[in-house]
N, C-alpha and C positions, 0 to 999 in steps of 0.2 A: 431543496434546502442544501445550504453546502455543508459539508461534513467536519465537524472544527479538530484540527490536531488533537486539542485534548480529549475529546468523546469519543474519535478515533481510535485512538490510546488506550482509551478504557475496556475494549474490548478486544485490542490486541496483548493487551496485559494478563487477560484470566486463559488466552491461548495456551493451548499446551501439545506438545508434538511426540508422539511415538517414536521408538525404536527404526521404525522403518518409513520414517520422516512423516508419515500421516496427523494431519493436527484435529484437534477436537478441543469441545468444550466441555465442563461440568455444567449440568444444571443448575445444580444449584449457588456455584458462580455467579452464573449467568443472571439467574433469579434474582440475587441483590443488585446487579448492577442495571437491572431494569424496576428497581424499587418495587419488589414483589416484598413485601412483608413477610406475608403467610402464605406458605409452602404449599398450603391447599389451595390457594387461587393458583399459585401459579401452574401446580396440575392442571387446573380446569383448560389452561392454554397451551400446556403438552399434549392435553388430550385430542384435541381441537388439531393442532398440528400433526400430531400422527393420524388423524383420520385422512388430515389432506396431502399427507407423505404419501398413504395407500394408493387415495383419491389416483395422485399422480403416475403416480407404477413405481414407487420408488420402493427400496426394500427397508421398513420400518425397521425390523431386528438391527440389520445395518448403519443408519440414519440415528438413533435412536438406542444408543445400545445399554443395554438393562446392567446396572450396577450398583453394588453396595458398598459403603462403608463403615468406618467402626468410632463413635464418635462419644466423648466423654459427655453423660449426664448425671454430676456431682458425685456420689462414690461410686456407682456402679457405669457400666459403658452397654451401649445396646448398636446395633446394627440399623443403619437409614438407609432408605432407597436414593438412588441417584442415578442420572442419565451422564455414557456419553456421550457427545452431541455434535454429529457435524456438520459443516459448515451452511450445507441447506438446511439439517434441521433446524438451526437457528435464524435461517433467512424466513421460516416456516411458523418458528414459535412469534417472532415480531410481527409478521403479517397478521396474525392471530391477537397478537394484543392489546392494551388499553391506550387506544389512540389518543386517548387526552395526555397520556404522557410524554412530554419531550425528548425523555432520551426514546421511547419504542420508536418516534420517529427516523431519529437517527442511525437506529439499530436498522431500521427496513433500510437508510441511504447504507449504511457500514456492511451490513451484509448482501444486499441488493450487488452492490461494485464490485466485493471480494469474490462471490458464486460470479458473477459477469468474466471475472478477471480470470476465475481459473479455467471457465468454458473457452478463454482465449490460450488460456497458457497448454491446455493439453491440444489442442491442435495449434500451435507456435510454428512448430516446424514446414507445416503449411501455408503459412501467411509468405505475400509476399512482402518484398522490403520498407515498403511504405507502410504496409500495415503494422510488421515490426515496428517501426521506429516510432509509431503512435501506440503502442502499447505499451514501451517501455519506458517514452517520455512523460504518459498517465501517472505510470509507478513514480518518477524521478518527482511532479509535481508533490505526491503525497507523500516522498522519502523526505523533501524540502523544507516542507511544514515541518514534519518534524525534527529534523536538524536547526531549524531559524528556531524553536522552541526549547529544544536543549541548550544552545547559543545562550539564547538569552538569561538562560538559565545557571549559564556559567558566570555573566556581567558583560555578556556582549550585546549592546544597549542600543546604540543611536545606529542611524546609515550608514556613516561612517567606520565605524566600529564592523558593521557585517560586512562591509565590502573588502577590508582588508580579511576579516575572520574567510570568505569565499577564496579570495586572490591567493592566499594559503594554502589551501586546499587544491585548486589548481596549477599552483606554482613545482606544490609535491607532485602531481602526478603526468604534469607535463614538463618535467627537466628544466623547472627553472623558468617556466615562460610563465608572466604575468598573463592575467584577462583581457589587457591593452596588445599585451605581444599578440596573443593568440586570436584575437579581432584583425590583427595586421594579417598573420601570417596565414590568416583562411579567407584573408579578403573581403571582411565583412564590415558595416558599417556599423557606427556607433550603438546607435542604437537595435541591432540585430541583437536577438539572444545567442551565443554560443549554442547552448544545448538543442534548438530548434535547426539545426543544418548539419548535425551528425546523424552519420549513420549507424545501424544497430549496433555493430562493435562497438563502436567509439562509445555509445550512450549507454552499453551493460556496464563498461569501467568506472565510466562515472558513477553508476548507479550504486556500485560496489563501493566504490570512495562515498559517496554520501552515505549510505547504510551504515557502513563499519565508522563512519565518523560520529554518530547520532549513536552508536551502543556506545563506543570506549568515552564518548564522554560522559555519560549517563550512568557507567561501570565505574570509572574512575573518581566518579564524582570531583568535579574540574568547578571551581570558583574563583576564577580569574578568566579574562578575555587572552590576556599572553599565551595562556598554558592551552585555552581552547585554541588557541593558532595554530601553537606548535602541535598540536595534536593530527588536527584537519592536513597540516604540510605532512607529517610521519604518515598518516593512514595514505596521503595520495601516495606517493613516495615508495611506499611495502606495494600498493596495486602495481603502480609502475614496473618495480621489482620483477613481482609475478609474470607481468606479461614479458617482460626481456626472459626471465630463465624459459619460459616454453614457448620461444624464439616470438613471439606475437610481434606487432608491428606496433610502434610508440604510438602514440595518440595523433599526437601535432602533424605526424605522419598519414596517416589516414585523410582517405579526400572528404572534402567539405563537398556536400552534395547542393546540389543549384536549387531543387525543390524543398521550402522549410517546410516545417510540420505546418503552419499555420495554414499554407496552401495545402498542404495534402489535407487538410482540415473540412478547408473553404471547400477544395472539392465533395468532400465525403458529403457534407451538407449539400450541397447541390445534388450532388446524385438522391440524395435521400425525396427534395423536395420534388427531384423531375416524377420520381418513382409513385410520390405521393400523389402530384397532378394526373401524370397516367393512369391510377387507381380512381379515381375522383372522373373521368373524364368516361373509363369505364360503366362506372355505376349510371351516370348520367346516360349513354345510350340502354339502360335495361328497359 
């Protein structure tokens, strides 16, 4: 099932991040936005997930961390139990839950990809460069959605309409080169995507430009397509910025690599499938 910007949203929305950048969930957050009503069912599926937190070797206290707050009931206030909750454990609580529901579905896609994302991100420094560039071009896909969603959300409407809202945004952070320029100047045909033949540098900038473009206009609350333009041109524009003051090399600058994602793709899948036939070819001589 694919994962839709807005459902995505909904549980990057109740996100909340620590002092020392670690993000977690509240339970009971969580709990409405997986249509739990009643706080006692949805125990019954913390329970359930903390056995299989143990289950794993994971440290419950950890995963799971026991907390209270203090919450008005008409004139007097009393203290409720609540979880904070990280990011397995909530990949943990949805596996656990009521599958008739739609969004738990969504939760198992939304949290399934985010634990997937981060078991790449803390060994990153590892990967080699093609695998780089499919990790971050992963990210670019779902920072997109949600930028083509806030767009919209300003009155930037038809195709038309997004292609200059885009050309904007790349114009800021490449000095002024259109998407046509920058098709030229990296050699690439029409129908080639830009972002599928950069390499990792090149695609964090970007990735930087679209994120910060998708908060300020979501912050600034922007209802008009003009103002969502000018905006997308300023945020490429300040990246650009950033990378001249600590000497980086401009974008347009950077080499356009021969291999796209789409191949490094095709291959990954092949290697997947030869791997799969060798397992398969195994079992057959047992």
């Amino acid at each position: 099932m694919k994962l839709k910007a807005r459902e995505y949203k909904r549980f990057e929305d109740i996100k909340h991040l620590r002092a020392d950048g670690s993000e977690y969930w509240h339970a009971r957050e969580l709990a409405i936005v997986l249509d739990y009503v009643q706080w006692r069912n949805f125990m019954k599926v913390l329970d359930k997930a903390m056995i299989a937190c143990n289950n794993s070797g994971h440290d419950v206290i950890y995963d799971f961390a026991d907390v209270s707050k203090i919450v008005n009931a008409g004139a007097t206030s009393k203290p409720v139990k609540d979880y904070e909750l990280s990011r397995y454990a909530c990949y943990l609580i949805v596996q656990n839950g009521d599958p008739r529901k739609e969004i738990i579905a969504l939760g198992q896609t939304y949290f399934a990809i985010q634990t997937y994302r981060q078991e790449i991100a803390d060994r990153f420094n590892q990967l080699n460069e093609d695998s780089k560039r499919l990790v971050i071009r992963g990210d670019i896909k779902q920072w997109n959605q949600m930028l083509a969603e806030a767009a919209r959300n300003t009155g930037v409407i038809t195709d038309e309409e997004f292609a200059i809202f885009q050309n904007a945004g790349y114009m800021g952070l490449y000095g002024g080169l259109t998407v046509k320029d920058i098709h030229e100047k990296k050699g690439l045909a029409v129908r080639d995507k830009i972002l599928d033949f950069m390499g990792s540098t090149e695609l964090i900038a970007n990735l930087f430009r679209i994120s910060q473009t998708e908060e300020k206009l979501k912050r600034d609350v922007v209802n008009n397509a003009i103002e969502a333009n000018k905006i997308h041109h300023f945020v490429g524009s300040e990246v650009r910025a950033a990378i001249k003051r600590v000497g980086g090399t401009m974008p347009e600058d950077l080499p356009t690599l021969s291999k796209s994602i789409i191949q490094i793709e095709k291959e990954r899948l092949s290697m997947l499938k030869l791997k799969a036939k060798k397992k398969m070819l195994m079992l057959d001589e047992d």
